[in-house]
Backbone of each chain as ProteinMPNN parsed JSONL, in Angstrom:
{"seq_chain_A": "XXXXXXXXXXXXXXXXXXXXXXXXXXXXXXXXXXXXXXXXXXXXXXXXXXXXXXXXXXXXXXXXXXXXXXXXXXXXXXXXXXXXXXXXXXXXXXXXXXXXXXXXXXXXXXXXXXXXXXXXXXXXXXXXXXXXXX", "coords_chain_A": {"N_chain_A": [[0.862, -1.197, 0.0], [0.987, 1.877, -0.937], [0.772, 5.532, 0.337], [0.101, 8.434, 0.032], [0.777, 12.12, -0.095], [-0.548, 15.438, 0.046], [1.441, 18.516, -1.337], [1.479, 19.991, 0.628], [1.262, 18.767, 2.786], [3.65, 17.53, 2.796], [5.751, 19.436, 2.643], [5.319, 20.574, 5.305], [5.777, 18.149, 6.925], [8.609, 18.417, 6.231], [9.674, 20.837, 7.128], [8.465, 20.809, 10.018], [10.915, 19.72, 11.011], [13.065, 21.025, 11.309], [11.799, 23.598, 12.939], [11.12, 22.198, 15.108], [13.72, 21.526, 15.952], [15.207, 24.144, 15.779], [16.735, 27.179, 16.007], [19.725, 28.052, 14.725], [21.314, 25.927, 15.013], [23.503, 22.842, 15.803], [26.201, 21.712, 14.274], [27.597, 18.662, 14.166], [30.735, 17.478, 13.119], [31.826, 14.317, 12.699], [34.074, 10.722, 13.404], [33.765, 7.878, 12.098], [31.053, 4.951, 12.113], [28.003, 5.91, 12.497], [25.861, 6.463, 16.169], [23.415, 4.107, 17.08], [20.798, 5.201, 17.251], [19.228, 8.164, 17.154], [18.992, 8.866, 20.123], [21.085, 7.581, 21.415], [24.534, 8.015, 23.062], [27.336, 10.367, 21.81], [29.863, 9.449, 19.991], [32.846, 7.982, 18.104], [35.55, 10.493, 17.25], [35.555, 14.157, 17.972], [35.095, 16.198, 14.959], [34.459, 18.432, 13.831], [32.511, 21.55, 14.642], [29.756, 23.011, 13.336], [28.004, 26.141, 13.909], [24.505, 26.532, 12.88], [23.409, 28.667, 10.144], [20.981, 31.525, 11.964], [18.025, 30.714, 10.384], [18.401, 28.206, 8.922], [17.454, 26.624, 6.821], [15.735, 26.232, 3.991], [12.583, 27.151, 3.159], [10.548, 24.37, 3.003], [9.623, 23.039, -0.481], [7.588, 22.158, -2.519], [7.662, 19.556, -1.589], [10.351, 19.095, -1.07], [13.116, 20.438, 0.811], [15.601, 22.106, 1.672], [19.138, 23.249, 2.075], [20.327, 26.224, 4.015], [22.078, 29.287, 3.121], [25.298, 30.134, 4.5], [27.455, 26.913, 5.084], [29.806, 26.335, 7.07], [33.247, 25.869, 8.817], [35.678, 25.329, 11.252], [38.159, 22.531, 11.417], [38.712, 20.851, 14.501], [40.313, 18.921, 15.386], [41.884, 16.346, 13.593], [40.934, 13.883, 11.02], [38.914, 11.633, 9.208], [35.897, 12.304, 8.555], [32.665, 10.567, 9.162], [30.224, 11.005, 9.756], [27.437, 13.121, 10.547], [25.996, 14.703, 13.21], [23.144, 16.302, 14.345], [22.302, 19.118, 16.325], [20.844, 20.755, 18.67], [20.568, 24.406, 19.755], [21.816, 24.539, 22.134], [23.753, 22.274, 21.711], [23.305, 20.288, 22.928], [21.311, 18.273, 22.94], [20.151, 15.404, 20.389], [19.122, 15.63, 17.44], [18.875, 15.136, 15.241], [20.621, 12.827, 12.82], [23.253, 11.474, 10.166], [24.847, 9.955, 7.461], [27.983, 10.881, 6.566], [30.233, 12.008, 3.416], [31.862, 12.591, 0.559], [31.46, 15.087, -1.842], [29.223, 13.884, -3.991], [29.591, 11.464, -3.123], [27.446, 10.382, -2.419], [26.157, 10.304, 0.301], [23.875, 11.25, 3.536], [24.652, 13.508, 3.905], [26.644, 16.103, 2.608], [30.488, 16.767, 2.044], [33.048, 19.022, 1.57], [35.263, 17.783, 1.582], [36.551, 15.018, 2.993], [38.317, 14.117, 4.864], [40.573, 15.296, 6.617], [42.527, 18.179, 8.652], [43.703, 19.308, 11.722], [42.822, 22.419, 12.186], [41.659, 22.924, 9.656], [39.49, 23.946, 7.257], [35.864, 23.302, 6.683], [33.589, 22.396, 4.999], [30.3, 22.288, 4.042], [28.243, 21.108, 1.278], [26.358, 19.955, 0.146], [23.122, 19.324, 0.731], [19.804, 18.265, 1.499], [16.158, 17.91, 1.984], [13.768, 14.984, 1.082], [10.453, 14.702, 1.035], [9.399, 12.173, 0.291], [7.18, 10.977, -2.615], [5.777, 8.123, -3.561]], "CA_chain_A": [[0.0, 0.0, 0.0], [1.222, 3.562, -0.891], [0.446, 6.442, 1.103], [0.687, 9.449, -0.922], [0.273, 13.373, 0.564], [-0.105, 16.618, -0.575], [2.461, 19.209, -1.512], [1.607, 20.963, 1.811], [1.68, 17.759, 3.832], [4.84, 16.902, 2.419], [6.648, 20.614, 3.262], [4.724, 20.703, 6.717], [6.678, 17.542, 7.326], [9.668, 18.895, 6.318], [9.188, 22.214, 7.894], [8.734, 20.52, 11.348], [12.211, 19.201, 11.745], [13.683, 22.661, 11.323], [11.155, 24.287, 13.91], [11.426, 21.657, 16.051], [15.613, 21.583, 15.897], [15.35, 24.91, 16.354], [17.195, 28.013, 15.049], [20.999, 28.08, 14.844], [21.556, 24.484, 15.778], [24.939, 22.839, 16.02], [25.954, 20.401, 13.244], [29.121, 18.12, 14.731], [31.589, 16.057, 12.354], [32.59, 12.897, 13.71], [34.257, 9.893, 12.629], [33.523, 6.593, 12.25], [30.177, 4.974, 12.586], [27.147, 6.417, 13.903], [25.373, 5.498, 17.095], [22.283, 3.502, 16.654], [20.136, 6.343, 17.381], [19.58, 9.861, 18.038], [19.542, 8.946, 21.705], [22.452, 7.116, 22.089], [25.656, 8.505, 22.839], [28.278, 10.7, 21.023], [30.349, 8.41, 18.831], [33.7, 8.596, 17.441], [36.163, 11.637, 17.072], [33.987, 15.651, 17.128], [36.188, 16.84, 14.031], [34.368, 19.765, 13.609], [31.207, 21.436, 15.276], [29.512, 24.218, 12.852], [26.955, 26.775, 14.175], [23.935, 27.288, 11.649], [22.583, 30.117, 10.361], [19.908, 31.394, 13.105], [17.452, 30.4, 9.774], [19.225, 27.358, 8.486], [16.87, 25.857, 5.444], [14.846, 26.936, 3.175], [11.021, 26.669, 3.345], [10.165, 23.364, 2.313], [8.604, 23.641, -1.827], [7.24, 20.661, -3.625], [7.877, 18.138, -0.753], [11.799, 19.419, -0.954], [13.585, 21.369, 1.612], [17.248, 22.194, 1.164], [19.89, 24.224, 3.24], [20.107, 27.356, 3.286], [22.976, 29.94, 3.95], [26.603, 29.05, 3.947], [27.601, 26.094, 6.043], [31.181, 26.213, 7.028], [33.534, 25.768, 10.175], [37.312, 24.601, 11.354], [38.223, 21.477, 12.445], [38.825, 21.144, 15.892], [40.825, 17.554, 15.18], [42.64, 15.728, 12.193], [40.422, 13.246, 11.214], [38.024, 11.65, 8.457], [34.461, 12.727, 8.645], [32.166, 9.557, 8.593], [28.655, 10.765, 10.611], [27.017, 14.1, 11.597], [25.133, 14.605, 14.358], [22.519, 17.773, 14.241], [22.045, 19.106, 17.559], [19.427, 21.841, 19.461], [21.485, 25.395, 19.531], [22.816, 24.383, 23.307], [24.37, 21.524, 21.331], [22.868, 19.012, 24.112], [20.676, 16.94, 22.623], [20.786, 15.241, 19.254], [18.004, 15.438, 16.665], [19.044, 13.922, 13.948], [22.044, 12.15, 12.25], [23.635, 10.291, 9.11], [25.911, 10.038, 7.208], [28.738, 12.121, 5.439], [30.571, 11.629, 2.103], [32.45, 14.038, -0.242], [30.474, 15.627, -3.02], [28.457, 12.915, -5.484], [29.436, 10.348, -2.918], [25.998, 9.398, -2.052], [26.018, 10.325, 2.383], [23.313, 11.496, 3.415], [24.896, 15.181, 3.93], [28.236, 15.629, 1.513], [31.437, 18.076, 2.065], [33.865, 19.299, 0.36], [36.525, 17.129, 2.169], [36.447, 14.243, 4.021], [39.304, 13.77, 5.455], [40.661, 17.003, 7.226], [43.285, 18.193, 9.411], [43.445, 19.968, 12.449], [42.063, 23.756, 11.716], [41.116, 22.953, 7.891], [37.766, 24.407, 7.039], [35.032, 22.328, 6.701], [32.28, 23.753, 4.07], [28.979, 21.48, 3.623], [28.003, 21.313, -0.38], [24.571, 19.311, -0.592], [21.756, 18.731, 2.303], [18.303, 18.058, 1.371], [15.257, 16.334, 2.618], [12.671, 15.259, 0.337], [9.16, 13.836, 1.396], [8.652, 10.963, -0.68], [5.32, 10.796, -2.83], [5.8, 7.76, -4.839]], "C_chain_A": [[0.893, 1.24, 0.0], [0.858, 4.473, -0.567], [0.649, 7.817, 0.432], [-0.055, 10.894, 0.065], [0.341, 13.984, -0.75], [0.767, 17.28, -0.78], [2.529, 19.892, -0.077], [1.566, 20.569, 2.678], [3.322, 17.716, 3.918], [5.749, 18.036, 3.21], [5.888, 20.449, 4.471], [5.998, 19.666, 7.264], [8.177, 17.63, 7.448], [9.803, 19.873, 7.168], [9.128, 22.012, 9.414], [9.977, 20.11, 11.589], [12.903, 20.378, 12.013], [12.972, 23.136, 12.635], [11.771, 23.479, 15.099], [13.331, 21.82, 16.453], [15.755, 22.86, 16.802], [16.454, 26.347, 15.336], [18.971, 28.106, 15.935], [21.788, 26.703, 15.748], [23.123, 24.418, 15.72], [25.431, 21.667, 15.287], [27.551, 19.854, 13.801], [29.168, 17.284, 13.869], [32.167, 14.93, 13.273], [33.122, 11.788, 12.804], [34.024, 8.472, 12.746], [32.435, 6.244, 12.135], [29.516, 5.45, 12.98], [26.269, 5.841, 14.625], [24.09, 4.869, 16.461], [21.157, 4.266, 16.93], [20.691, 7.429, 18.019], [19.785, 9.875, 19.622], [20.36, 8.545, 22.517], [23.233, 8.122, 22.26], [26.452, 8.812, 21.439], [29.013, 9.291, 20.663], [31.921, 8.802, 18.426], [34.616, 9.997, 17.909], [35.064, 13.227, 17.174], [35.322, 15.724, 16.718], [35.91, 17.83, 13.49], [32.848, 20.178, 13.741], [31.117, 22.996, 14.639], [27.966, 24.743, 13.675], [26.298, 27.329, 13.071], [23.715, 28.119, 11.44], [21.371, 29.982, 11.798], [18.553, 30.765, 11.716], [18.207, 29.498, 8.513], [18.741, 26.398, 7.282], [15.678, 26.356, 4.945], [13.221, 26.705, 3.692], [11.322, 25.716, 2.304], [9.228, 23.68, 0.589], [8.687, 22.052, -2.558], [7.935, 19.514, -2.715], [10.026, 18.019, -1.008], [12.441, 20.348, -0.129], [15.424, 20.95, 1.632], [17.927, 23.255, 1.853], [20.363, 25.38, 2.878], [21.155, 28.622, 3.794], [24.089, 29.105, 4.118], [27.017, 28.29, 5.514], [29.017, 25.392, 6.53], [32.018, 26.47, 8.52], [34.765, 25.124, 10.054], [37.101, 23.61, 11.911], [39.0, 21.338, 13.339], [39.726, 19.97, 16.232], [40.975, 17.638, 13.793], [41.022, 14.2, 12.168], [39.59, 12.712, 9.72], [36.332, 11.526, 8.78], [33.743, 11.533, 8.315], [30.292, 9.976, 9.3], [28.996, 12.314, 10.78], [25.961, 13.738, 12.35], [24.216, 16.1, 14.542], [21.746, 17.73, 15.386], [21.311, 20.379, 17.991], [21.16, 23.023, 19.536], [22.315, 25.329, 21.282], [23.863, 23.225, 22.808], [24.249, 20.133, 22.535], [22.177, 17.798, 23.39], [20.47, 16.904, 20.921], [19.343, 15.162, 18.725], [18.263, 15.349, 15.357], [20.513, 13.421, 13.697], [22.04, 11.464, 11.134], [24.805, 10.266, 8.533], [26.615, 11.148, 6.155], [29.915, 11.671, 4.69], [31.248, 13.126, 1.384], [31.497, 14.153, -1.089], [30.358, 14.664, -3.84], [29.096, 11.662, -4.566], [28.285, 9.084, -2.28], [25.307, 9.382, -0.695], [25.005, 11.171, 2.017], [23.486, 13.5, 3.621], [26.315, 14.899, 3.107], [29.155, 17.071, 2.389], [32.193, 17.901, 1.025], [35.298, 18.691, 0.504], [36.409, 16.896, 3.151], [37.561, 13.738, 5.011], [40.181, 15.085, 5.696], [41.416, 16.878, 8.203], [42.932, 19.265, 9.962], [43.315, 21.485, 11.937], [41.85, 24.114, 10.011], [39.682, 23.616, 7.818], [37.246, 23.648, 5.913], [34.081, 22.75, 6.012], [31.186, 22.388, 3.405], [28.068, 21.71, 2.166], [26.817, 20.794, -0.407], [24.388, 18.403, 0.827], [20.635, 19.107, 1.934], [17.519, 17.144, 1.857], [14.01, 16.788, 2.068], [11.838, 14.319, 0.866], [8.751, 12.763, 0.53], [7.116, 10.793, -0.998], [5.386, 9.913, -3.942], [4.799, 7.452, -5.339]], "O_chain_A": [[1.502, 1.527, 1.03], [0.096, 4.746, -1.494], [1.837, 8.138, 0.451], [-1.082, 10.804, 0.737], [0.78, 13.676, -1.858], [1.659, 16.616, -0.252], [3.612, 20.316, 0.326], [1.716, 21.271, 3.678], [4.021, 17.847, 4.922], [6.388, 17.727, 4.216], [6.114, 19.239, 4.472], [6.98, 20.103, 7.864], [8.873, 17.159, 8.347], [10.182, 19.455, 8.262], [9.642, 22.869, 10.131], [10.171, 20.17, 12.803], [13.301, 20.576, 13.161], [13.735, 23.036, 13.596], [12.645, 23.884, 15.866], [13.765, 22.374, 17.463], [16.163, 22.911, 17.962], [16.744, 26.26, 14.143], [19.288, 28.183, 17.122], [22.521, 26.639, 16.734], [23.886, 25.379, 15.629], [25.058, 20.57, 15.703], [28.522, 20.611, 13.815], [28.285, 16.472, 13.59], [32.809, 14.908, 14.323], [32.786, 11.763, 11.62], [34.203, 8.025, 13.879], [31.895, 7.324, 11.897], [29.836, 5.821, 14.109], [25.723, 4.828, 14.187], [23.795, 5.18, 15.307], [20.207, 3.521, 16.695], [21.634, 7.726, 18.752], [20.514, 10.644, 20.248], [20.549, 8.788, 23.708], [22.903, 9.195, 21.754], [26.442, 8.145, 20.404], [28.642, 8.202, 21.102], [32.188, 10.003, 18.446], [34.298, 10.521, 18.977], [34.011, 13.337, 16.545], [36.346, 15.523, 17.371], [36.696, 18.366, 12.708], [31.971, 19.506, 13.198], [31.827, 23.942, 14.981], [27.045, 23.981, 13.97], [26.789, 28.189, 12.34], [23.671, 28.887, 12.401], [21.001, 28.984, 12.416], [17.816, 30.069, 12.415], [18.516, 29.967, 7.418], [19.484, 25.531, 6.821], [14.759, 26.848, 5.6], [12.942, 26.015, 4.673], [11.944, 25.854, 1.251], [8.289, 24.475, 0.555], [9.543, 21.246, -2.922], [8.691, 18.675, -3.205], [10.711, 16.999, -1.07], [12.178, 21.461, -0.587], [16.105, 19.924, 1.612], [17.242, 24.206, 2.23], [20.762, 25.665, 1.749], [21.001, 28.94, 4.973], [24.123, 27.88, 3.999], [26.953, 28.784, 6.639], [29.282, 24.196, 6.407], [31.489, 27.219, 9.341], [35.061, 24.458, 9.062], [36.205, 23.444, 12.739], [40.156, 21.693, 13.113], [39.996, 19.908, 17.431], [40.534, 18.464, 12.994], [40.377, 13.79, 13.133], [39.663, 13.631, 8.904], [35.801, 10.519, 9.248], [33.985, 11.161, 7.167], [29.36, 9.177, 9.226], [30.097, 12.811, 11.018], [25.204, 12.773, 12.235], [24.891, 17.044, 14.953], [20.877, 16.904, 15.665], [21.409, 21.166, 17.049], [22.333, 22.668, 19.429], [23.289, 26.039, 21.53], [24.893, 23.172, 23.48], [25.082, 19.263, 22.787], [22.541, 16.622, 23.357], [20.558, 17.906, 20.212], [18.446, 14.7, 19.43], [17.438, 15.636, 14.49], [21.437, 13.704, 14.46], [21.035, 10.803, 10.869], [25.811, 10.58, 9.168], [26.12, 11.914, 5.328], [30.67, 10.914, 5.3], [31.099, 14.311, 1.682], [30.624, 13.286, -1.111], [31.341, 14.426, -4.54], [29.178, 10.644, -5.254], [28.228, 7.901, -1.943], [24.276, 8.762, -0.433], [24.878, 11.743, 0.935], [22.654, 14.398, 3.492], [26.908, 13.826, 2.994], [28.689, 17.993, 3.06], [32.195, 17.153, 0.047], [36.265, 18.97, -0.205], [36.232, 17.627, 4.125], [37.348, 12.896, 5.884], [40.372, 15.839, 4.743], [41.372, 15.83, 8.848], [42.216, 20.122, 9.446], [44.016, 21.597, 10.931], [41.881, 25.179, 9.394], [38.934, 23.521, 8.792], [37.701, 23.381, 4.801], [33.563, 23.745, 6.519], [31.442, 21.72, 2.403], [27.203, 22.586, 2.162], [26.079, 21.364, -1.211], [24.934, 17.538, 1.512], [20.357, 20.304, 2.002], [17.797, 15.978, 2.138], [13.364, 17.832, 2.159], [12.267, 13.207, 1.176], [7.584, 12.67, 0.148], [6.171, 10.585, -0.237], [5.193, 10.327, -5.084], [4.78, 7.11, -6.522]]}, "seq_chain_B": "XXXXXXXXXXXXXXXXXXXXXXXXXXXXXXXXXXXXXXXXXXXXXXXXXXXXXXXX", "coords_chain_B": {"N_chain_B": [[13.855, 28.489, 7.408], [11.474, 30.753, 6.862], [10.061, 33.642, 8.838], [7.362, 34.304, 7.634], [6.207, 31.688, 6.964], [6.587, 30.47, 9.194], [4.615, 31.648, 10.443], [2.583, 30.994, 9.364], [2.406, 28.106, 10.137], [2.095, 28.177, 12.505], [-0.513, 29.769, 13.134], [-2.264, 27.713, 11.625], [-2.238, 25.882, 13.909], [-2.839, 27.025, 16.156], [-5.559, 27.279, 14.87], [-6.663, 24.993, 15.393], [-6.241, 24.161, 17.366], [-8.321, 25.837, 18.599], [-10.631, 25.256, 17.607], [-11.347, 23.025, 18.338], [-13.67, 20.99, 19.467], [-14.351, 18.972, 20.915], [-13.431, 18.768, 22.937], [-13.922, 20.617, 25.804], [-15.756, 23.849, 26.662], [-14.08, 25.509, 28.302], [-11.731, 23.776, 28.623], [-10.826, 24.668, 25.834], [-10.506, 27.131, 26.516], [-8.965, 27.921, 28.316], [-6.328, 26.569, 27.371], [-6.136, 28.375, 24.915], [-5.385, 30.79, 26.82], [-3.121, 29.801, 27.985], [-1.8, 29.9, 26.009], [-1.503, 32.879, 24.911], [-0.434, 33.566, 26.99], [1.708, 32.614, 27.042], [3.13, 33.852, 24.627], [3.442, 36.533, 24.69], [4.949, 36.453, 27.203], [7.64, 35.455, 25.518], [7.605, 37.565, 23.377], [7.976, 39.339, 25.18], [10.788, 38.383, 25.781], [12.005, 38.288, 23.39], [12.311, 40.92, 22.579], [13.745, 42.175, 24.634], [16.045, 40.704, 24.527], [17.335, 41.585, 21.697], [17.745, 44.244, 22.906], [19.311, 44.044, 24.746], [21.708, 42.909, 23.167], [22.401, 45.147, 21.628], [23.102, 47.18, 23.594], [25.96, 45.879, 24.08]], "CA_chain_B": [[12.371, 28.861, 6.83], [11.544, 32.576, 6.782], [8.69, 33.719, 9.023], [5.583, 34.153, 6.881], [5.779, 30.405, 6.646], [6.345, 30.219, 10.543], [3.309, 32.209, 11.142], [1.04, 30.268, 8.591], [2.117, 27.127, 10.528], [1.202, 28.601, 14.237], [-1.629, 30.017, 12.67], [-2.817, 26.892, 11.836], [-2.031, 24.81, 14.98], [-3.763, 27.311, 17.49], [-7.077, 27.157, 14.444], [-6.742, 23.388, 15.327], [-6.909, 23.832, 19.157], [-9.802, 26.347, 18.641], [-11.952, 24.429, 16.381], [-11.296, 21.335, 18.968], [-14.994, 20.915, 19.739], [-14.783, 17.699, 21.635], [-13.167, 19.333, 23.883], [-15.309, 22.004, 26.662], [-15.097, 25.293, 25.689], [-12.949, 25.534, 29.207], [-10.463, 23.519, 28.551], [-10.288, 24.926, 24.962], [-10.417, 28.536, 25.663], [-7.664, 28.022, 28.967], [-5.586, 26.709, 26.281], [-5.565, 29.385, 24.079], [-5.237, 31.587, 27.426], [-1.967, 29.938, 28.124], [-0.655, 30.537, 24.954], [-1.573, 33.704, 25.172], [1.174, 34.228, 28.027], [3.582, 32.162, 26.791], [3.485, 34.313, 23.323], [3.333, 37.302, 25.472], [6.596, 36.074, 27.902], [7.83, 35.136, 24.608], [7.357, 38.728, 22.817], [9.125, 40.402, 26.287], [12.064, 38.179, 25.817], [12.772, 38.647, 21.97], [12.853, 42.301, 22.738], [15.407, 41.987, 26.034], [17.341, 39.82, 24.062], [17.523, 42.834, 20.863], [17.945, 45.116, 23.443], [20.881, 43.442, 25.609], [22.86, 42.937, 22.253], [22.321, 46.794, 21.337], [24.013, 47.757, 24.788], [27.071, 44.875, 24.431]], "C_chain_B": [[11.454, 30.052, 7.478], [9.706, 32.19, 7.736], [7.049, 33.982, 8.88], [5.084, 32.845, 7.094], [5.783, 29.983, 7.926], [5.121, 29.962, 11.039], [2.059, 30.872, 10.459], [0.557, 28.762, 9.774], [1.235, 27.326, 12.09], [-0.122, 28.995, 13.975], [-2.947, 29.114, 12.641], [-2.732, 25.657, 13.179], [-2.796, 25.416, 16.333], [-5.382, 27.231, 16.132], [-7.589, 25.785, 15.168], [-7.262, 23.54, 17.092], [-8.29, 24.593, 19.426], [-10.864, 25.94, 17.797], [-12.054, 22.982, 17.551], [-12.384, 21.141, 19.441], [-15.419, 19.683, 20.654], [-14.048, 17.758, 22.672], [-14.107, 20.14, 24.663], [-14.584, 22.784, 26.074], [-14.365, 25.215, 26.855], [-11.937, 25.642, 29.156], [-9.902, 24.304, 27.265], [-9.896, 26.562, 25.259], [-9.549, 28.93, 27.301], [-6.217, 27.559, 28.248], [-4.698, 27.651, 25.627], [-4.981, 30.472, 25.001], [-3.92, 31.481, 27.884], [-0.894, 30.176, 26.909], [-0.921, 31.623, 24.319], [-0.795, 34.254, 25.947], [1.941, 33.875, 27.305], [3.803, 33.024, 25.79], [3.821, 35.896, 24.028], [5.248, 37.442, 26.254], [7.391, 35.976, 26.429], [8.432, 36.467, 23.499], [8.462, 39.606, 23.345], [10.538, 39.759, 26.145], [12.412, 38.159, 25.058], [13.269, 40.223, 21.933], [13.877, 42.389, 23.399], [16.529, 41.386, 25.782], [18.207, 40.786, 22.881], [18.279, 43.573, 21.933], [19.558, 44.883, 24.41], [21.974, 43.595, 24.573], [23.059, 44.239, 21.54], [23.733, 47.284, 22.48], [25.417, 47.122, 24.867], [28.05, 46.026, 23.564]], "O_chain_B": [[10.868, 30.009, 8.56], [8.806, 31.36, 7.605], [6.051, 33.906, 9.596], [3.899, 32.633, 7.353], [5.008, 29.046, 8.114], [4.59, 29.019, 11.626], [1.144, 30.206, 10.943], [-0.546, 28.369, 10.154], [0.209, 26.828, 12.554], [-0.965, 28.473, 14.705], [-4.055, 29.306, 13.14], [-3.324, 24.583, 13.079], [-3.234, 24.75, 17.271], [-6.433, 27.103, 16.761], [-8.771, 25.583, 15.449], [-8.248, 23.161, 17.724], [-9.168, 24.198, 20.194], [-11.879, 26.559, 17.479], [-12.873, 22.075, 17.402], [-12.028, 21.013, 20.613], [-16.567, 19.458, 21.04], [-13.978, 16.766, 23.398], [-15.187, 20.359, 24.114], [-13.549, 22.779, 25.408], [-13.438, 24.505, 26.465], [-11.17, 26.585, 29.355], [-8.727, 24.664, 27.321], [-9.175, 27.203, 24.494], [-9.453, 30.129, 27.562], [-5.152, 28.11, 28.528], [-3.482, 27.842, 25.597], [-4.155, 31.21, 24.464], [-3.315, 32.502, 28.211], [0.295, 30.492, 26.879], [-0.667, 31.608, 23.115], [-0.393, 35.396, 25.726], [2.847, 34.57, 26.845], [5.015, 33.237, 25.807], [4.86, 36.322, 23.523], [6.235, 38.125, 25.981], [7.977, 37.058, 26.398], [9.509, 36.364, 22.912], [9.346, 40.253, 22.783], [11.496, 40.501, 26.364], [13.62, 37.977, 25.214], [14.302, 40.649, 21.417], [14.954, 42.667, 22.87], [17.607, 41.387, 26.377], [19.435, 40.858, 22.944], [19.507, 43.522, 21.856], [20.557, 45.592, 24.537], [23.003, 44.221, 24.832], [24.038, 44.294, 20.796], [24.894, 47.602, 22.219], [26.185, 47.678, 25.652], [29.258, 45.831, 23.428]]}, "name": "protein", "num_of_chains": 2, "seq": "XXXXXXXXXXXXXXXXXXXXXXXXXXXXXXXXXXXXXXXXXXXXXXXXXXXXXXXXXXXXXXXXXXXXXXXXXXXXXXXXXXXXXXXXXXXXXXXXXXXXXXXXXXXXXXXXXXXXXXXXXXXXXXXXXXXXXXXXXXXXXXXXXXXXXXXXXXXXXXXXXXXXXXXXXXXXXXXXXXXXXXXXXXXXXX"}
């Protein structure tokens, strides 16, 4: 069975993770694995912890929401980037995570270099989240 | 996601608690009365917060 929404279901859904998150969250690089959920424990190496814009993604359009404002930061460690972790703007608690990849490698957030040395800058190239309406 | 599209959503989420009909009017219209403060508390501390980073 397929479940199909509207265009204004679809962005609503999107649209809540942002609200909920919150404004100017805290996106941490890490390496290795990530935990088995958002409520586990940190994980790995932090190799670099960016602060978002205070309005960090677009309004959701056509069941697509995409990031918004430039997304860039030093690393705080040597390390290769394998997981973020997107965290509330105290950087306490975790609300979401996946994975990370260089550009066209398929993670679910990409950079521009995965593998990074201590105070390299860290610049996030492609983050979207689309509502599926197949 | 810019606040026009904020508002539309709050907009619609207090229509939702005031349309809630299977609810008493009571409970529905202490509801809206607390989020009525909180938007209120809410209002006073976006200003104090402007205003603090003015004076820094």
């Amino acid at each position: 069975m397929t479940v199909q929404y509207s265009d204004a279901v679809r962005d609503a859904k999107n649209d809540v993770v942002e609200t909920t998150i919150g404004t100017s969250p805290k996106l941490q690089f890490r390496s290795g694995a990530k935990p088995a959920n958002c409520a586990a424990a940190d994980s790995g190496t932090l190799i670099a912890e960016l602060t978002l814009p205070s309005d960090w993604m677009s309004n959701s359009s056509g069941g697509v929401k995409v990031k918004q404002g430039t997304w860039t930061g030093s690393a705080i460690a040597a390390g290769i980037i394998a997981h973020y972790r997107l965290k509330d703007s105290a950087g306490t608690t975790c609300h979401e995570q996946g994975s990370v990849t260089i550009t066209g490698g398929g993670g679910d957030m990409t950079v521009d270099n995965d593998n990074v040395a201590n105070g390299q800058t860290v610049s996030v190239t492609g983050y979207q989240k689309t509502s599926g309406n197949p | 996601m810019n606040l026009t599209r904020k508002l539309q959503y709050a907009d619609a989420a207090i229509r939702s608690i005031a349309e809630h009909d299977d609810e008493s009017a009571s409970n529905v219209l202490a509801s809206l009365q607390a989020l009525k403060k909180r938007i209120d508390e809410l209002a006073k501390a976006a200003v104090e917060r402007r205003n603090s980073k003015k004076s820094k």
